[in-house]
PDB file of N, CA, C and O in Angstrom:
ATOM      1  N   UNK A   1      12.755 -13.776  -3.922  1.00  0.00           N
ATOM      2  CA  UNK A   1      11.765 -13.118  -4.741  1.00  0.00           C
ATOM      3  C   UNK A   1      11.878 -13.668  -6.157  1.00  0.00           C
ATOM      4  O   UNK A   1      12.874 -14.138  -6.708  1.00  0.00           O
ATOM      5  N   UNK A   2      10.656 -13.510  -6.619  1.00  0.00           N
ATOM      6  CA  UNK A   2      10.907 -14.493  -8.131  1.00  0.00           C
ATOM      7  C   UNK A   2      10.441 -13.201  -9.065  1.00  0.00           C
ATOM      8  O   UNK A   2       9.618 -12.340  -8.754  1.00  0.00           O
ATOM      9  N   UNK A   3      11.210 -13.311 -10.317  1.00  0.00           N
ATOM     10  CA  UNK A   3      11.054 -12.080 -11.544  1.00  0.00           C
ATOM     11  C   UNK A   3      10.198 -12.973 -12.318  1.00  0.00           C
ATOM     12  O   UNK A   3      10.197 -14.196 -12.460  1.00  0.00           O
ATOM     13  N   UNK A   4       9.522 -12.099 -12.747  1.00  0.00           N
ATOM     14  CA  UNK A   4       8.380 -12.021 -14.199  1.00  0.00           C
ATOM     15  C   UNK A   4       8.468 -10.751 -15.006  1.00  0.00           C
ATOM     16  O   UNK A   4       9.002  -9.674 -14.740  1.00  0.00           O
ATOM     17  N   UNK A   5       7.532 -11.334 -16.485  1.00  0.00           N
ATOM     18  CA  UNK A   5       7.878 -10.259 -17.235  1.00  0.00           C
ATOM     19  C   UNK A   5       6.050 -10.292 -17.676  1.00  0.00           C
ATOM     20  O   UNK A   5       5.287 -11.239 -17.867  1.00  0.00           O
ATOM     21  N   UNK A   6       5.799  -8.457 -17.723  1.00  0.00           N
ATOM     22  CA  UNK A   6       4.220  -8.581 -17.817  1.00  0.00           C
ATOM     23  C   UNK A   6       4.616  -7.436 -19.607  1.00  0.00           C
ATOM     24  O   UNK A   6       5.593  -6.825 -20.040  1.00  0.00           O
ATOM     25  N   UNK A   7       3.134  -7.718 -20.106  1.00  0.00           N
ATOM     26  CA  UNK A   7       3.056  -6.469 -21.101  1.00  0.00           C
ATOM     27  C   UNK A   7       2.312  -5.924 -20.926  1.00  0.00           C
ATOM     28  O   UNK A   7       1.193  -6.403 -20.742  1.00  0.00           O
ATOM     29  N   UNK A   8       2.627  -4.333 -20.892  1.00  0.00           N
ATOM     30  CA  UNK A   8       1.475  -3.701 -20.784  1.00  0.00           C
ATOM     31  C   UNK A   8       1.449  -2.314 -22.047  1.00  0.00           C
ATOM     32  O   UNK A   8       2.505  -2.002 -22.598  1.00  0.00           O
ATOM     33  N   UNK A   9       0.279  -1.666 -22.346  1.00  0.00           N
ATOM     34  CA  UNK A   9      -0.035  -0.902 -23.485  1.00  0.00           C
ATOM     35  C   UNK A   9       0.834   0.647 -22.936  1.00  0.00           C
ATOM     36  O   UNK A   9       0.663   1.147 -21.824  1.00  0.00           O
ATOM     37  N   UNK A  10       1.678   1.154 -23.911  1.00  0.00           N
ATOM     38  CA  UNK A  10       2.041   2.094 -23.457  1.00  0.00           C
ATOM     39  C   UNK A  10       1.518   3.364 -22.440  1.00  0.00           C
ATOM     40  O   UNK A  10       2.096   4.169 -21.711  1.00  0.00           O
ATOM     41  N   UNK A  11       0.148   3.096 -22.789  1.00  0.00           N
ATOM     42  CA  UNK A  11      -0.610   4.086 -21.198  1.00  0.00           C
ATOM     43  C   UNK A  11      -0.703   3.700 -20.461  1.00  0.00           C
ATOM     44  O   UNK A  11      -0.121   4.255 -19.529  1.00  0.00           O
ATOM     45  N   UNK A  12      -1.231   2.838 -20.237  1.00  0.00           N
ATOM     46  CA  UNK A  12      -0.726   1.868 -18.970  1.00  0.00           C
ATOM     47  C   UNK A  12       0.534   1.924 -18.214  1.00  0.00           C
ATOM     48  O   UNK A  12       0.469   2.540 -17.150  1.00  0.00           O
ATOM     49  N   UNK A  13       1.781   1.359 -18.570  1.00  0.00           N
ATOM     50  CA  UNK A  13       2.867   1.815 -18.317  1.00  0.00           C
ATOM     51  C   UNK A  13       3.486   3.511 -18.056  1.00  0.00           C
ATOM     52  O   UNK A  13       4.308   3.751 -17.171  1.00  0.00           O
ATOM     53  N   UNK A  14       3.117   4.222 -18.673  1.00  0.00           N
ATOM     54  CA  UNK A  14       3.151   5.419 -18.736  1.00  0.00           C
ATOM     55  C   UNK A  14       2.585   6.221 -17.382  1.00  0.00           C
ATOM     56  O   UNK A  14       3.138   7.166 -16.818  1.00  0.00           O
ATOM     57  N   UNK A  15       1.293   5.559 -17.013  1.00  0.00           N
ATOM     58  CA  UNK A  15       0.022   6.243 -16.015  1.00  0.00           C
ATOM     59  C   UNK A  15       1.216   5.399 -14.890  1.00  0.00           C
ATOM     60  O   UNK A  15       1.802   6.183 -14.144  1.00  0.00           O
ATOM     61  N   UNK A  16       1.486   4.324 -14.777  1.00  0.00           N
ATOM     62  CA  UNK A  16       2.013   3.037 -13.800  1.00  0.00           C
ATOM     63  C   UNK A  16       3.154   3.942 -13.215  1.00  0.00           C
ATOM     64  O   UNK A  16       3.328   4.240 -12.034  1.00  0.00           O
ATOM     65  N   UNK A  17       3.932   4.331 -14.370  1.00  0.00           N
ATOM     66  CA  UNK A  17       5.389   5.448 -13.710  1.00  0.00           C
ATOM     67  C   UNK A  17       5.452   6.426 -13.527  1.00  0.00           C
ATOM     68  O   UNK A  17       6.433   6.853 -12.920  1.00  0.00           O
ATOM     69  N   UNK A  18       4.455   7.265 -13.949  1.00  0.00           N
ATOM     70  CA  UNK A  18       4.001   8.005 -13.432  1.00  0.00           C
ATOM     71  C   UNK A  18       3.819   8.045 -11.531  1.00  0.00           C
ATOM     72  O   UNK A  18       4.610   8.563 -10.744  1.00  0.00           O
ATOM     73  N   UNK A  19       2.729   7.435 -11.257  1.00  0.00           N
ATOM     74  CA  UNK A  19       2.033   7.016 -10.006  1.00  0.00           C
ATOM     75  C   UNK A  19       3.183   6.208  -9.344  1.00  0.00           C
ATOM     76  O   UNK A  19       3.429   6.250  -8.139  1.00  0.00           O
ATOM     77  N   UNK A  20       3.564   5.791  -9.858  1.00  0.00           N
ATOM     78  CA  UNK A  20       5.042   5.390  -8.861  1.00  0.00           C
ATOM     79  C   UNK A  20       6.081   5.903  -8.598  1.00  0.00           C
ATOM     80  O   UNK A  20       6.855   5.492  -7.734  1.00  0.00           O
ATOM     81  N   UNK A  21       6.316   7.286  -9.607  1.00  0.00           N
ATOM     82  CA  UNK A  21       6.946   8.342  -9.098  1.00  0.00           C
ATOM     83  C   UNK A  21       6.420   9.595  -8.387  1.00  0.00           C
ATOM     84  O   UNK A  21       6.958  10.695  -8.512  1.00  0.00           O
ATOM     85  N   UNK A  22       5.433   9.384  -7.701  1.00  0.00           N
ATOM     86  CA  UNK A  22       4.586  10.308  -6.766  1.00  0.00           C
ATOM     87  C   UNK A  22       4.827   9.714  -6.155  1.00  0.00           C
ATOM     88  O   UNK A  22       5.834   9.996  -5.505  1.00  0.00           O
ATOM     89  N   UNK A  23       4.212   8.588  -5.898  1.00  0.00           N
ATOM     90  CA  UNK A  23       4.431   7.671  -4.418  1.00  0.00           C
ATOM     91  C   UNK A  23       5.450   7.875  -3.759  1.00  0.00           C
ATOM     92  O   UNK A  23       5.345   8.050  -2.546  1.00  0.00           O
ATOM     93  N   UNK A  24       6.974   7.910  -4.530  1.00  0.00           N
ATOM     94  CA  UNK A  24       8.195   7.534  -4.160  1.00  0.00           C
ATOM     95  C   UNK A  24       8.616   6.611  -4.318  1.00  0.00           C
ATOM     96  O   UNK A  24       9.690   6.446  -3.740  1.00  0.00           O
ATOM     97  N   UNK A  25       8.087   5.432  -5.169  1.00  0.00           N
ATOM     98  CA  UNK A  25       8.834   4.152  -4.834  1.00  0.00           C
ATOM     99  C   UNK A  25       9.041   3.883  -6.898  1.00  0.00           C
ATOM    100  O   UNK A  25       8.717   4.521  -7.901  1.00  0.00           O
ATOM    101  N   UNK A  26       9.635   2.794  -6.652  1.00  0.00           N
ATOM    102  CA  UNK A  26       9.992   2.009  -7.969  1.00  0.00           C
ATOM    103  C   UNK A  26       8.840   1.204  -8.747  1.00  0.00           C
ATOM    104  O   UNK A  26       8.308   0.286  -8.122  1.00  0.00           O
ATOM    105  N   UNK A  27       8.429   1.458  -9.997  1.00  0.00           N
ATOM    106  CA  UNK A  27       7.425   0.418 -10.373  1.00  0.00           C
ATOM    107  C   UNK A  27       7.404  -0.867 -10.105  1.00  0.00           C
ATOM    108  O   UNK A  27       6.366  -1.524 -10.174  1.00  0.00           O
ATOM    109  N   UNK A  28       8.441  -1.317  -9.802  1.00  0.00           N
ATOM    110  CA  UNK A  28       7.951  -2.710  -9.460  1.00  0.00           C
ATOM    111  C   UNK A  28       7.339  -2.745  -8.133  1.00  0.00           C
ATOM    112  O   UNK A  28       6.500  -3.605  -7.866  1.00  0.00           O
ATOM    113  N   UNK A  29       7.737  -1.792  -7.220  1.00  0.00           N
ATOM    114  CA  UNK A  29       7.032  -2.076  -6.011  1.00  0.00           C
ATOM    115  C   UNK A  29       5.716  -1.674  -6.132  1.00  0.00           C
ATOM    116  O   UNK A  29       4.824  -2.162  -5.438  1.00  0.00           O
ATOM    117  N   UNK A  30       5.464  -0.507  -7.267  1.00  0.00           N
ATOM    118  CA  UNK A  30       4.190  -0.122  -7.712  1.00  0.00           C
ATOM    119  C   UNK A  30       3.563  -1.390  -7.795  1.00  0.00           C
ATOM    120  O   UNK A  30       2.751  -1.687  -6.918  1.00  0.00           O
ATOM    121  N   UNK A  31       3.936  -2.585  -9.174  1.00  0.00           N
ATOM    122  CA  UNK A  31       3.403  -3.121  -9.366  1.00  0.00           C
ATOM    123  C   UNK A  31       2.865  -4.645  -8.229  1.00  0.00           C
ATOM    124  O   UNK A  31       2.012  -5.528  -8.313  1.00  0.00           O
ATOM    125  N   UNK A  32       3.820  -4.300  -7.343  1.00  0.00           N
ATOM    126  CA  UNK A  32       3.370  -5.444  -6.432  1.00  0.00           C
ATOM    127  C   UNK A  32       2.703  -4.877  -5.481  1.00  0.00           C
ATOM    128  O   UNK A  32       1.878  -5.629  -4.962  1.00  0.00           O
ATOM    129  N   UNK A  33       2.764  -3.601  -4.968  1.00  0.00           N
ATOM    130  CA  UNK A  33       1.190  -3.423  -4.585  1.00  0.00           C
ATOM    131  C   UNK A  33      -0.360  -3.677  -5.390  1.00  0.00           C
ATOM    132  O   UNK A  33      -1.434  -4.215  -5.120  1.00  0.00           O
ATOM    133  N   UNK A  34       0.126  -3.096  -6.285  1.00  0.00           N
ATOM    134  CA  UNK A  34      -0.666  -3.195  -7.282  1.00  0.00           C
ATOM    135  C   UNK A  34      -1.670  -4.925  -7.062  1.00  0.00           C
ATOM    136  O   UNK A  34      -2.782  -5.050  -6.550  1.00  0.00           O
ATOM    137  N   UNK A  35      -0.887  -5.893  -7.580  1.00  0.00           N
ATOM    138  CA  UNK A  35      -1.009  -6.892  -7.348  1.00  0.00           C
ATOM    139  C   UNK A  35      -1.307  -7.682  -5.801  1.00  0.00           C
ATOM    140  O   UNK A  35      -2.052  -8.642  -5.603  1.00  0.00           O
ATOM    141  N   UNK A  36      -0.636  -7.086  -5.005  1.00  0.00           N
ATOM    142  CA  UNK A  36      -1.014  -7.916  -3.577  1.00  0.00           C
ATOM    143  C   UNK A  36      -2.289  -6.781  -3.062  1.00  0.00           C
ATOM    144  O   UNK A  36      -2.612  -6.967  -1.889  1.00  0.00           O
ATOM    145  N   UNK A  37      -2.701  -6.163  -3.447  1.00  0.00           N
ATOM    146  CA  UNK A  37      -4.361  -5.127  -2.705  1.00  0.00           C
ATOM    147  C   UNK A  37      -5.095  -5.695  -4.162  1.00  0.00           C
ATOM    148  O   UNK A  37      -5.976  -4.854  -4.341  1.00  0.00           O
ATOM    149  N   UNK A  38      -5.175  -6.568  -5.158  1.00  0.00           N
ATOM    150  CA  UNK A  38      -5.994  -7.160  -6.077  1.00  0.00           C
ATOM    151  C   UNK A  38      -6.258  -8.946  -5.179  1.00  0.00           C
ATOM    152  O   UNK A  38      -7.132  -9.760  -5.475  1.00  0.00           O
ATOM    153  N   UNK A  39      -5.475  -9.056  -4.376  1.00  0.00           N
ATOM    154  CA  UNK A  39      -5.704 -10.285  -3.976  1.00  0.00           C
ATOM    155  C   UNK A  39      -6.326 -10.612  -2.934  1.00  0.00           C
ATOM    156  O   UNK A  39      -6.413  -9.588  -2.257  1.00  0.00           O
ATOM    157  N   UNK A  40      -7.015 -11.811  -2.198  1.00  0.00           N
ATOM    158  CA  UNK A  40      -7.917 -11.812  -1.001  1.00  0.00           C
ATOM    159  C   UNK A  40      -6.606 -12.128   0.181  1.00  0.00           C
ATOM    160  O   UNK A  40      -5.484 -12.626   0.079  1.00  0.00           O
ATOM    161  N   UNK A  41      -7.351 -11.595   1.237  1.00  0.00           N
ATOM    162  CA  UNK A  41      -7.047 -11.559   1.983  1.00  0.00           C
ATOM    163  C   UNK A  41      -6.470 -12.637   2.760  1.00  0.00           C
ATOM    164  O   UNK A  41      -7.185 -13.640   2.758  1.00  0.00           O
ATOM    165  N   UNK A  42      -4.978 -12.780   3.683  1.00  0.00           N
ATOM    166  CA  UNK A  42      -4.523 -14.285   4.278  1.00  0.00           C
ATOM    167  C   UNK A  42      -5.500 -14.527   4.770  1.00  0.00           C
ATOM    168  O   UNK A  42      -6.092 -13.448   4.782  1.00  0.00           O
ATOM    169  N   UNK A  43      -6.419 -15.603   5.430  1.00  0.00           N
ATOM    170  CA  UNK A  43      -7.105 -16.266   6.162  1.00  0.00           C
ATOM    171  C   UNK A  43      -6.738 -16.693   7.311  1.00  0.00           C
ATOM    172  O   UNK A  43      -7.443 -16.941   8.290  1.00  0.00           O
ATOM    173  N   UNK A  44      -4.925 -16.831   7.105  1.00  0.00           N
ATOM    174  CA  UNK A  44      -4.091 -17.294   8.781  1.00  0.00           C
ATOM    175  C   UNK A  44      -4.088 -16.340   9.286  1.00  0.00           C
ATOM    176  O   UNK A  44      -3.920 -16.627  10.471  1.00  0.00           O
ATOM    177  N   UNK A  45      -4.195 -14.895   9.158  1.00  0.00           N
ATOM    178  CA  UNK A  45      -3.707 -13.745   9.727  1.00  0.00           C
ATOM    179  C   UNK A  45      -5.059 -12.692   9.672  1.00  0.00           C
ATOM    180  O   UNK A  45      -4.952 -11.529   9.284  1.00  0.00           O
ATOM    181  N   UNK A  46      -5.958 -13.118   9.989  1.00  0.00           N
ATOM    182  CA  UNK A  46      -7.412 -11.964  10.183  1.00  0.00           C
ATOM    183  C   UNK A  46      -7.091 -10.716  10.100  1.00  0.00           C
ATOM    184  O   UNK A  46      -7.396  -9.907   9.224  1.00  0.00           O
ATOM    185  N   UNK A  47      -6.156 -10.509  11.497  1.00  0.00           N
ATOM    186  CA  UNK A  47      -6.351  -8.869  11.537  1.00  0.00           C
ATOM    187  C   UNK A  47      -5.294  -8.501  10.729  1.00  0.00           C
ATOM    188  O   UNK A  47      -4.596  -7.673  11.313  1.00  0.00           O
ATOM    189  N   UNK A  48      -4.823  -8.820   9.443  1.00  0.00           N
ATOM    190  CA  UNK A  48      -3.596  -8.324   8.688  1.00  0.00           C
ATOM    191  C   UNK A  48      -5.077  -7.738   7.726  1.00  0.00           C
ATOM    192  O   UNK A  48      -4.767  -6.709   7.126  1.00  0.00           O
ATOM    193  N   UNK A  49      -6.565  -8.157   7.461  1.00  0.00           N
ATOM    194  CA  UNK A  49      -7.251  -6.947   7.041  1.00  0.00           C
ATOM    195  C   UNK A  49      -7.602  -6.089   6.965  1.00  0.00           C
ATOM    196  O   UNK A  49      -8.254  -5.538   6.078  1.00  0.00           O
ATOM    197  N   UNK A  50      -6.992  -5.565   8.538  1.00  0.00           N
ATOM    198  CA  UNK A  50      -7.550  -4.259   9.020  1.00  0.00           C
ATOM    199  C   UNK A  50      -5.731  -3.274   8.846  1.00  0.00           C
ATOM    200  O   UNK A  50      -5.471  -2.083   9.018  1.00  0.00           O
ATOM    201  N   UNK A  51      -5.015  -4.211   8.531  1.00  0.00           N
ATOM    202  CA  UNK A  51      -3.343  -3.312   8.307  1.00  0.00           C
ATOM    203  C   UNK A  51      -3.477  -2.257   7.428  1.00  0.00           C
ATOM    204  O   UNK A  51      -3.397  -2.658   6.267  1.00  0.00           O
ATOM    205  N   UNK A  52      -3.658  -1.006   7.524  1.00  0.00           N
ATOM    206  CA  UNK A  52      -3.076   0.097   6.824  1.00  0.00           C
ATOM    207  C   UNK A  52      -4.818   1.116   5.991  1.00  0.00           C
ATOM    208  O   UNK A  52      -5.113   1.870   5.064  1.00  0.00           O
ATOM    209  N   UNK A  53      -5.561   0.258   7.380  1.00  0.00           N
ATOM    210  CA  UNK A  53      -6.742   1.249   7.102  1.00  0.00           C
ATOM    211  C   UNK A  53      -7.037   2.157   7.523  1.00  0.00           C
ATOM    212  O   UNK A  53      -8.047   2.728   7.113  1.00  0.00           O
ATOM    213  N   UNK A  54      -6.102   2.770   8.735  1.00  0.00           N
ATOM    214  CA  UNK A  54      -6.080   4.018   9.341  1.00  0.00           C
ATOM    215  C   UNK A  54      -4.681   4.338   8.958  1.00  0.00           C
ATOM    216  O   UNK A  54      -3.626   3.734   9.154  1.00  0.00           O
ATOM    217  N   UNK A  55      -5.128   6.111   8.004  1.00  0.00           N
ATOM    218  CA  UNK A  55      -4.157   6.755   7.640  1.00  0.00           C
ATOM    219  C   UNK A  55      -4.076   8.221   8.222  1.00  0.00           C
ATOM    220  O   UNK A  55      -4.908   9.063   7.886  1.00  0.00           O
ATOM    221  N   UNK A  56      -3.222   8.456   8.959  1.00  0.00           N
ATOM    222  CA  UNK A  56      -3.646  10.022   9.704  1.00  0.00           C
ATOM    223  C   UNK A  56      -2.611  10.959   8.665  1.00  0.00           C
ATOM    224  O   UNK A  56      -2.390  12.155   8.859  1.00  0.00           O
ATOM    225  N   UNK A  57      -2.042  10.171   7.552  1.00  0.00           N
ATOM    226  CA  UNK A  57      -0.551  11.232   7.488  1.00  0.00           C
ATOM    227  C   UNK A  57       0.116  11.690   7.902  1.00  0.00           C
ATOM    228  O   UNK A  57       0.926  12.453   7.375  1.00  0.00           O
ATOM    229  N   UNK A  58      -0.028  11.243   9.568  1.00  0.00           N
ATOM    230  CA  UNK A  58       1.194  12.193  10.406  1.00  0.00           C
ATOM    231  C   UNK A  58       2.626  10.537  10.489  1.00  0.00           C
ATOM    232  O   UNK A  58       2.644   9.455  11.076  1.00  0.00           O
ATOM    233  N   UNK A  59       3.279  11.046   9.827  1.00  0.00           N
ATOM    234  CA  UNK A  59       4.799   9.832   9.895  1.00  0.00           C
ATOM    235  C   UNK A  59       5.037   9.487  11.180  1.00  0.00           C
ATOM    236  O   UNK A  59       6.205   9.112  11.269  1.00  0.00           O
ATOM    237  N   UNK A  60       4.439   9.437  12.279  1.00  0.00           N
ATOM    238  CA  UNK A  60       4.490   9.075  13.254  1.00  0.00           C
ATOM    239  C   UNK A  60       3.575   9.025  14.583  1.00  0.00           C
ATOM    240  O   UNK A  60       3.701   9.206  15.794  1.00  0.00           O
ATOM    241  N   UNK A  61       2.548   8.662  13.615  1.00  0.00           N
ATOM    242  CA  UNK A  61       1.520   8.369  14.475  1.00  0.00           C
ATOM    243  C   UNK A  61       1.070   7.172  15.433  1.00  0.00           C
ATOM    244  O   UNK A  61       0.008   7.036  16.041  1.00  0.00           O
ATOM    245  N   UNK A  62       2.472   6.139  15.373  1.00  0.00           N
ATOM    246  CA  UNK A  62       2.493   5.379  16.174  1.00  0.00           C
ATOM    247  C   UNK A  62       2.340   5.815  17.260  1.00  0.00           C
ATOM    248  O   UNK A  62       1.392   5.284  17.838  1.00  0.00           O
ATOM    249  N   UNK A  63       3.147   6.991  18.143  1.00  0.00           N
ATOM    250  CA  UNK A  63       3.239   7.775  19.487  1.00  0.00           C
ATOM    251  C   UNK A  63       2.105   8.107  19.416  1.00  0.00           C
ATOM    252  O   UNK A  63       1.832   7.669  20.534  1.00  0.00           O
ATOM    253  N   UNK A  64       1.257   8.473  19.107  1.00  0.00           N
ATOM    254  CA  UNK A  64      -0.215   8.872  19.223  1.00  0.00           C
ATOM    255  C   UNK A  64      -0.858   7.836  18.973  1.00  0.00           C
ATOM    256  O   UNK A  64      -1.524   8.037  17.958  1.00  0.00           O
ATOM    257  N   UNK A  65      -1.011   6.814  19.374  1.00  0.00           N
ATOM    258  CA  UNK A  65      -2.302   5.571  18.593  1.00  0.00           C
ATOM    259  C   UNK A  65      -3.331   6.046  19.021  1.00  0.00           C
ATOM    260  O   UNK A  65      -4.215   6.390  18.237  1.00  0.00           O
ATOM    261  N   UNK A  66      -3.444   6.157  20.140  1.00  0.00           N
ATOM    262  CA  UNK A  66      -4.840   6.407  21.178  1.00  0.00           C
ATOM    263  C   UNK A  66      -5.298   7.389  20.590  1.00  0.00           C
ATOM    264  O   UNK A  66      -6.287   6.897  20.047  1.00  0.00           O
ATOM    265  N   UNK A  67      -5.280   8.238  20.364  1.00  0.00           N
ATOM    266  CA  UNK A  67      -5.651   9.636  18.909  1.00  0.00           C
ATOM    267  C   UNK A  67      -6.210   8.822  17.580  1.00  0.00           C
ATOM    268  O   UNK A  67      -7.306   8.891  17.024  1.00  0.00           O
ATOM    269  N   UNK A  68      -5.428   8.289  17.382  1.00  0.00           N
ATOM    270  CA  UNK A  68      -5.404   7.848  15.865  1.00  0.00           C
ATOM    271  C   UNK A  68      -6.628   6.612  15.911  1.00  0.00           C
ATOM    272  O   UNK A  68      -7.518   6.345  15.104  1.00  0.00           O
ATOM    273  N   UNK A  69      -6.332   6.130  16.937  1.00  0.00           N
ATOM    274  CA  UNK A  69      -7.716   5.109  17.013  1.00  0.00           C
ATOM    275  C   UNK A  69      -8.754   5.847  17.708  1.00  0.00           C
ATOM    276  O   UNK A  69      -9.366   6.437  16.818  1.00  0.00           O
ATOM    277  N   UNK A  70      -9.136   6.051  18.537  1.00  0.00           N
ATOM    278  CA  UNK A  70      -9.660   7.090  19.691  1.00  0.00           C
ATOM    279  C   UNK A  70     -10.568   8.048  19.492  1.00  0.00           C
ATOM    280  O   UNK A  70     -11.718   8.238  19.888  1.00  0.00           O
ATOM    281  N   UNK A  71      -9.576   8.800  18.572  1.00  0.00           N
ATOM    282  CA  UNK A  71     -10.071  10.255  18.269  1.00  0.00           C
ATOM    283  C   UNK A  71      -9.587  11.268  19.248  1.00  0.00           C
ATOM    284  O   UNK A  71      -9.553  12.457  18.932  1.00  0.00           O
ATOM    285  N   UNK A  72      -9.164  10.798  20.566  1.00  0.00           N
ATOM    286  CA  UNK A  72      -8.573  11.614  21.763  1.00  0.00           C
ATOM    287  C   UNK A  72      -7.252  10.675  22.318  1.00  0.00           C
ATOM    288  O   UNK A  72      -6.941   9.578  21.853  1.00  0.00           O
ATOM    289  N   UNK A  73      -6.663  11.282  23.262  1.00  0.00           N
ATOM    290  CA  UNK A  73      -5.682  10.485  24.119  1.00  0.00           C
ATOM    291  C   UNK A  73      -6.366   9.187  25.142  1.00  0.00           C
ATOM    292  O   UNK A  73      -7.432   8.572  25.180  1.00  0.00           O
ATOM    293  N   UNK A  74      -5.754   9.189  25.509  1.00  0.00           N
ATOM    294  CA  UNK A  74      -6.197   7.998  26.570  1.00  0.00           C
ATOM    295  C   UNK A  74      -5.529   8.342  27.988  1.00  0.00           C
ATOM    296  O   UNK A  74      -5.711   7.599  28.953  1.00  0.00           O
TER     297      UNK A  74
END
């Protein structure tokens, strides 16, 4: 992984750690989401566009896909 250094205006930063302490995670991972959902999409990997567009909120909705895609079981 490679480090950089960004500036940003104290609200900015402020709103940034904020929102990254809801999330749960660390600003930098804030900020590299941040940064990798500002960027286009791989072109080698198609269906990596459709990764993380179904959100049910249930932490384990893998065991249920057929629901989660579906709308019912299978």
């Amino acid at each position: 992984m490679l480090r950089t250094q960004i500036s940003l205006s104290q609200e900015d930063y402020d709103a940034a750690k904020a929102e990254a302490a809801r999330l749960g995670i660390s600003l930098a991972e804030f900020v590299r989401r941040a940064v990798r959902s500002a960027l286009p999409a791989d072109d080698s990997q198609p269906w990596m566009s459709y990764a993380g567009m179904v959100e049910s909120g249930d932490p384990v909705s893998s065991l249920t896909i057929d629901e989660v895609v579906y709308g019912h079981e299978r």
